[in-house]
C-alpha distance (Angstrom), angle and dihedral (degrees) to the residues before:
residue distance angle dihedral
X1 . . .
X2 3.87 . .
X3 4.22 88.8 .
X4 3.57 88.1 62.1
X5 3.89 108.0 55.9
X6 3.93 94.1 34.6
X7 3.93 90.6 54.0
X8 3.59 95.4 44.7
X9 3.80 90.7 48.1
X10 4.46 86.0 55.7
X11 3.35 89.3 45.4
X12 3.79 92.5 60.5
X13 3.80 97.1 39.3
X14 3.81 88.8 49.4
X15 3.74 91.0 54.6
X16 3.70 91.8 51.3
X17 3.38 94.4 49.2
X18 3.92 106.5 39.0
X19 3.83 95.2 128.7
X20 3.67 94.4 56.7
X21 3.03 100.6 41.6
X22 4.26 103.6 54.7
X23 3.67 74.1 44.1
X24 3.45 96.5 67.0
X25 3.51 96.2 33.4
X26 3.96 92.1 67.6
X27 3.73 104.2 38.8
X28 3.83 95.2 86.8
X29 3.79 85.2 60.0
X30 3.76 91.2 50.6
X31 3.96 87.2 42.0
X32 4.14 80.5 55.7
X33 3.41 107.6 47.0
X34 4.20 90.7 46.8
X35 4.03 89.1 55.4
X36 3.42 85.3 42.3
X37 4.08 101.3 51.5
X38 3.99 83.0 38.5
X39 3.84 97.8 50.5
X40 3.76 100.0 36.8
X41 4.18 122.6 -3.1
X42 4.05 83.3 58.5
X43 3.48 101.2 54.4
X44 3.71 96.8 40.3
X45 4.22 89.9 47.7
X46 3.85 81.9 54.7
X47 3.89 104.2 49.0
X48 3.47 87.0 44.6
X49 3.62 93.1 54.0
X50 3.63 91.7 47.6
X51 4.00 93.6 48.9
X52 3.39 85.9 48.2
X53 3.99 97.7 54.3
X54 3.76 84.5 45.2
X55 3.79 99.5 60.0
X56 4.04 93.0 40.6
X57 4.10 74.2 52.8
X58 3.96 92.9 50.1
X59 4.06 111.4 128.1
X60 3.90 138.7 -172.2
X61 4.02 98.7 -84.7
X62 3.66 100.0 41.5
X63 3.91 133.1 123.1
X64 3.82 113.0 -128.5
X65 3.63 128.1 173.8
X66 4.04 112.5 -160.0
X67 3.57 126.4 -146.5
X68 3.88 92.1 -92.9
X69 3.34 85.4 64.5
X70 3.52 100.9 -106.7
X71 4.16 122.5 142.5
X72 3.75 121.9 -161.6
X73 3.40 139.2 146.1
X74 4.23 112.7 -94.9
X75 3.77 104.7 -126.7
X76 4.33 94.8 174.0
X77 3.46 130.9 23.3
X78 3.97 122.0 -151.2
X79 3.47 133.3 178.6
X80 3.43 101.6 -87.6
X81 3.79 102.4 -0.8
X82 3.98 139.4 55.3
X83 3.89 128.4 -148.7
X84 3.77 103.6 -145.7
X85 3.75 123.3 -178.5
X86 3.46 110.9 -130.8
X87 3.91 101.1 -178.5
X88 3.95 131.0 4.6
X89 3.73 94.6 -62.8
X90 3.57 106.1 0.5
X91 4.10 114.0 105.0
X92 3.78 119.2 170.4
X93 3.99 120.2 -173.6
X94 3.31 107.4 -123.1
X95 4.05 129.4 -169.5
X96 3.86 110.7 -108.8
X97 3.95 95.2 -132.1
X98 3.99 89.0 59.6
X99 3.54 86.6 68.8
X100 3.60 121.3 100.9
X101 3.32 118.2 163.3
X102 4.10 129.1 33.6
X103 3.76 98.0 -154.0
X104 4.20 102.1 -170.3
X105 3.63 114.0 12.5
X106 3.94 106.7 -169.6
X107 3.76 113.8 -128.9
X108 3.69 119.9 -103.9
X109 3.91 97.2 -121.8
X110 4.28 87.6 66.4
């Protein structure tokens, strides 16, 4: 008997308020993905922009380290690939978007 009146009575109020309601029932996931795209799709869209600008930077004389985790010392620069010497002698061509890491840039005054 008490089942009866009290769910009859929610049923009403959620009909009046349906709009609210759904509403409120997806702001915490809008509240989640903003931390989220503030705390960690930000910061990775900006060090990827940065490595980026740093291998379309990438100049005879520079240390690189690819993403096979190779480091060498770039000796040509192509378009889309880089000859890096990666013992006395020994110069491989590498892809530019393999590497990942430009380990001593020299300074532009040198």
């Amino acid at each position: 008997m008490f089942i009866t009146p009290a769910y009859a009575q929610a049923a009403d109020g959620a009909a009046a308020s349906g709009g609210a309601a759904s509403f409120l029932g997806f702001l915490p996931l809008l509240l989640v993905f903003i931390v989220f795209y503030f705390l960690m799709i930000r910061p990775q869209q900006r060090r990827m922009k940065a490595l980026q600008a740093s291998i379309a930077a990438t100049k005879k004389g520079d240390q690189v380290v690819t993403s096979g985790g190779i480091v060498g010392k770039v000796t040509k620069v192509e378009d889309a690939f880089v000859e890096v010497e990666i013992a006395p002698g020994v110069r491989v061509r590498v892809v530019k978007a393999t590497l990942t890491e430009i380990v001593n840039p020299k300074p532009a005054n040198d």
